[in-house]
MIMIFI-677701 format. One line per field, with one value per atom (N, C-alpha, C): atom name; x, z, y; residue in three letters. Coordinates in nm, 3 decimals, padded with zeros to 5 digits. Each point is the difference from the previous one (the first is absolute). Layout:
N
atom: c(CA/...)
px: c(X/...)
pz: c(Z/...)
py: c(Y/...)
type: c(Ala/...)
This chain:
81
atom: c(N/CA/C/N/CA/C/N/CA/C/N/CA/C/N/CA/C/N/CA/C/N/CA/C/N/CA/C/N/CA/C/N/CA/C/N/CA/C/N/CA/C/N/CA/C/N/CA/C/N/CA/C/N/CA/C/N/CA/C/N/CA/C/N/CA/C/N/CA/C/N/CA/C/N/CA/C/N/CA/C/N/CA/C/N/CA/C/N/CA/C/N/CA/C/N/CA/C/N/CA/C/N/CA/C/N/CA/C/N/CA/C/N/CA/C/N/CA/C/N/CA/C/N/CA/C/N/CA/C/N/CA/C/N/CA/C/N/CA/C/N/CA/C/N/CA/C/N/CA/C/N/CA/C/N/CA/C/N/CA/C/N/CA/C/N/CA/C/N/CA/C/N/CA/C/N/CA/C/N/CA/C/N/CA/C/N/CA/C/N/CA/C/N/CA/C/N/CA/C/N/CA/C/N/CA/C/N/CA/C/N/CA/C/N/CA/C/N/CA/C/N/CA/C/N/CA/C/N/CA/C/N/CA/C/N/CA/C/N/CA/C/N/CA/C/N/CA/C/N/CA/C/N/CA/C/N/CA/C/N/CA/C/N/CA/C/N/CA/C/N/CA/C/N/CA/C/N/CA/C/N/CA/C)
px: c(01.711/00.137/00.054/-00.013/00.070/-00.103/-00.116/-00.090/00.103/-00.002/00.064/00.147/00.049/00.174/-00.002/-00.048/-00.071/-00.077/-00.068/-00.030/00.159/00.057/00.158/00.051/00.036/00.091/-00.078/-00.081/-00.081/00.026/-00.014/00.004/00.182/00.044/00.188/00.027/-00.107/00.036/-00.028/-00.112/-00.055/-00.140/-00.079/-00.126/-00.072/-00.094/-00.132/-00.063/-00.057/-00.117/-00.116/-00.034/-00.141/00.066/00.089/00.095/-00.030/00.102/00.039/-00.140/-00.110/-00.080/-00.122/00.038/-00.049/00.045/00.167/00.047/00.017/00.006/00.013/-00.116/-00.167/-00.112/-00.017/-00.014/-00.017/-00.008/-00.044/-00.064/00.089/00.021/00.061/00.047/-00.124/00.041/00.084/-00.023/00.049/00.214/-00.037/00.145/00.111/-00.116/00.082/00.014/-00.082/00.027/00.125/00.024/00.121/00.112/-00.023/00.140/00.019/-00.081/00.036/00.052/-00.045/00.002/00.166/00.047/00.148/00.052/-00.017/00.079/00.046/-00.090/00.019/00.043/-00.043/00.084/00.067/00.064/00.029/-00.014/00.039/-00.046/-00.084/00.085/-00.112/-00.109/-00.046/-00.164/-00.089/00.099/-00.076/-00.067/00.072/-00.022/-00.120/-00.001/-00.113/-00.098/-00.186/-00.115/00.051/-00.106/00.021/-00.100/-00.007/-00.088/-00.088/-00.116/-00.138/-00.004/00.034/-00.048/-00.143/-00.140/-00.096/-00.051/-00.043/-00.039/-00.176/-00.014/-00.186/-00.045/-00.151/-00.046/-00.049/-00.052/-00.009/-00.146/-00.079/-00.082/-00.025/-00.038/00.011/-00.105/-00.004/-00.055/-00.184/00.017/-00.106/-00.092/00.093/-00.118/00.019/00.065/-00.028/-00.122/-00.020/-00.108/-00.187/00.024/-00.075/-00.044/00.090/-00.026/-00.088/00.093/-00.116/-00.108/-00.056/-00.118/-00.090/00.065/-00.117/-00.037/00.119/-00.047/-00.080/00.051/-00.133/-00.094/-00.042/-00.172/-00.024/00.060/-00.073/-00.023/00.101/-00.028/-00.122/-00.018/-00.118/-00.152/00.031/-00.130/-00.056/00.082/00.007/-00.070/-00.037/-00.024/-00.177/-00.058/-00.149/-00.021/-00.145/-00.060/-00.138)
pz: c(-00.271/00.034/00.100/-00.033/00.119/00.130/-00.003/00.119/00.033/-00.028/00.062/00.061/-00.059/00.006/00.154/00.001/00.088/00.153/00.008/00.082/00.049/-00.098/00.059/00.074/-00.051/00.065/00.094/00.024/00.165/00.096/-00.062/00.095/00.038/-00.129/00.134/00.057/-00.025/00.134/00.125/-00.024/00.120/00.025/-00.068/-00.008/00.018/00.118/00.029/-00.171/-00.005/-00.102/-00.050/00.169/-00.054/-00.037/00.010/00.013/-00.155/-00.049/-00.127/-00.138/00.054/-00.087/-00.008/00.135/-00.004/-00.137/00.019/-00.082/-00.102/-00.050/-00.137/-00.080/00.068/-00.065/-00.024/00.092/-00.009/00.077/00.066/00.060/00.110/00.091/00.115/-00.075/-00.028/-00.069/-00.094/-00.102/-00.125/00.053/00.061/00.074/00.052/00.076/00.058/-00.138/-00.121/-00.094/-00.068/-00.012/-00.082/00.117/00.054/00.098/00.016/00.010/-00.028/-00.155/-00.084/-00.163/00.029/00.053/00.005/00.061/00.145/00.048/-00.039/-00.067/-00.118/-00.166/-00.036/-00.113/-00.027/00.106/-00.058/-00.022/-00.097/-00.098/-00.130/-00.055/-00.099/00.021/00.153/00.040/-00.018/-00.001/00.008/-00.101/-00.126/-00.143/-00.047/00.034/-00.046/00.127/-00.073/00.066/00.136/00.116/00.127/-00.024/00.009/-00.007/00.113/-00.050/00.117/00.072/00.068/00.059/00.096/-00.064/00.029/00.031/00.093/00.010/-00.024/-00.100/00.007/00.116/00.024/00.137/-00.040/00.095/-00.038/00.053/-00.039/00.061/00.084/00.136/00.103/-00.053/00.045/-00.095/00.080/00.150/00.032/-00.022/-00.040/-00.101/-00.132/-00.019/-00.230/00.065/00.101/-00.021/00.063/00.060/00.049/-00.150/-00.067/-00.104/-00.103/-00.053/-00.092/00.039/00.171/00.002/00.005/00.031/-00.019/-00.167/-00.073/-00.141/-00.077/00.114/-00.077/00.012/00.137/00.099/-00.157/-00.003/-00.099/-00.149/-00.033/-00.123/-00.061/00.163/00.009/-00.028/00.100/00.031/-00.155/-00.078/-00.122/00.028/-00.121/-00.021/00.076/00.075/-00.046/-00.089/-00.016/-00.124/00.057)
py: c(00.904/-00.030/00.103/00.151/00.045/00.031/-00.052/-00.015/-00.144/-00.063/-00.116/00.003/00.174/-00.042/00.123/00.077/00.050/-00.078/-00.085/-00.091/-00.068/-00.043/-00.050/00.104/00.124/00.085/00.062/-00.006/00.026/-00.092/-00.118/-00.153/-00.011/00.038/00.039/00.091/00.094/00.115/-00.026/-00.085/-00.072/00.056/00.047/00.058/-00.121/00.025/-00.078/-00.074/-00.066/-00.026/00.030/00.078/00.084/00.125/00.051/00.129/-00.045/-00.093/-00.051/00.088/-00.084/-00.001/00.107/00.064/00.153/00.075/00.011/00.100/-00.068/-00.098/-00.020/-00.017/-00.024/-00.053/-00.068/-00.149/-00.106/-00.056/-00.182/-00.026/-00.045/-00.007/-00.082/-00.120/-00.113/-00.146/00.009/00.143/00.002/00.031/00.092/-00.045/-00.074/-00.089/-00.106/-00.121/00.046/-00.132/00.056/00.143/00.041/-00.009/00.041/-00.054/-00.186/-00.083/-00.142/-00.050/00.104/-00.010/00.012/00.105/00.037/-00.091/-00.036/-00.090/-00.109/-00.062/-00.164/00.047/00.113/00.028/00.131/00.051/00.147/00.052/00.145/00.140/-00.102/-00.110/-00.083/00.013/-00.094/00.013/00.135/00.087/00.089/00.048/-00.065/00.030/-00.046/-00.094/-00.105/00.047/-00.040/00.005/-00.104/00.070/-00.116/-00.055/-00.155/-00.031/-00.058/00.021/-00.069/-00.158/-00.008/-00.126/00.000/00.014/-00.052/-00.089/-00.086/-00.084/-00.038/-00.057/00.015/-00.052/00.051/-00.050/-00.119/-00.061/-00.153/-00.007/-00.109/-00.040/-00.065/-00.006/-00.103/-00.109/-00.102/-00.178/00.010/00.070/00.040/00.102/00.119/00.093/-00.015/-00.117/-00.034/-00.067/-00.098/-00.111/00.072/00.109/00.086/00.095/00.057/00.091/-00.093/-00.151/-00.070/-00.034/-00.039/-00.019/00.096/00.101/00.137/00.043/-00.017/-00.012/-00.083/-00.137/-00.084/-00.007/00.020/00.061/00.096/00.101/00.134/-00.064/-00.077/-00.128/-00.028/-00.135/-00.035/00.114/00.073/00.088/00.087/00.010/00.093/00.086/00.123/00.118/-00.037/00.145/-00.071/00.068/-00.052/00.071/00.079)
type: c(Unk/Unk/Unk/Unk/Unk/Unk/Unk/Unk/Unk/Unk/Unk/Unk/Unk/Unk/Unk/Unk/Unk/Unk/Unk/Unk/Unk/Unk/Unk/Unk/Unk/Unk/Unk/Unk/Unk/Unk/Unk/Unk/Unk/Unk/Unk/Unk/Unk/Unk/Unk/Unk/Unk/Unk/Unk/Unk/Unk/Unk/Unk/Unk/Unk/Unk/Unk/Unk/Unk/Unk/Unk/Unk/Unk/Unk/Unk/Unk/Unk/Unk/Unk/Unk/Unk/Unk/Unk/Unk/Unk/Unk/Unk/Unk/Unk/Unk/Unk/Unk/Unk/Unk/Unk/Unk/Unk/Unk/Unk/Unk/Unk/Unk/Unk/Unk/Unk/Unk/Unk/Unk/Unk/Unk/Unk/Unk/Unk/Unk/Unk/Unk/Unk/Unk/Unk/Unk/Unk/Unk/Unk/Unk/Unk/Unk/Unk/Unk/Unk/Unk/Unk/Unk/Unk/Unk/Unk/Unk/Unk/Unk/Unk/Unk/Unk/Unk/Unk/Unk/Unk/Unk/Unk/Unk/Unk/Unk/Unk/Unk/Unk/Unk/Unk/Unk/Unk/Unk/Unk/Unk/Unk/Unk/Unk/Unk/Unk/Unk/Unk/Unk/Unk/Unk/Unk/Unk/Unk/Unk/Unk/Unk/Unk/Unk/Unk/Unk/Unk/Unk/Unk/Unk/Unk/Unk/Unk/Unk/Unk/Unk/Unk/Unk/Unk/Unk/Unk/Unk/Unk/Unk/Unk/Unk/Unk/Unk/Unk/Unk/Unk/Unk/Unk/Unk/Unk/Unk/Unk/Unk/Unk/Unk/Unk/Unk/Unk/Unk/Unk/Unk/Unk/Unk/Unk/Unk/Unk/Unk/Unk/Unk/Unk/Unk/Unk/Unk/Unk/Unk/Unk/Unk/Unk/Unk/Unk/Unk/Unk/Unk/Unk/Unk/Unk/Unk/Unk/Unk/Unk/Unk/Unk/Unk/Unk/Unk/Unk/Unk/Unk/Unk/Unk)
């Protein structure tokens, strides 16, 4: 919490972001998510965890259909003996 309340009162002094996250220990991103945390909810946001928006990577339909046939080639071929 006061890593986060800290990131605010840098960001109204007008401190850069890499400035930001130099001196407080933390990441550039992690910055710019507590300063958006504030802007949409205030000192509240700040209370509460920020949370992750990850997106999983996806599989493209051409390397899913490339990955199963190489698994099934090795399938087929089994262990030797």
């Amino acid at each position: 919490m006061a890593r986060r309340c800290r990131v605010v009162l840098l960001a109204a002094q007008g401190t850069p972001n890499r400035a930001i996250a130099r001196q407080v220990g933390v990441s550039r991103p992690t910055v710019l998510a507590v300063r958006a945390a504030y802007v949409r909810g205030g000192v509240g946001a700040l209370e509460r965890g920020i949370p992750r928006h990850r997106s999983r990577r996806k599989l493209l339909p051409a390397l899913e259909k490339q990955v199963t046939e190489i698994r099934l080639r090795e399938r087929v071929k089994g262990p030797t003996s």
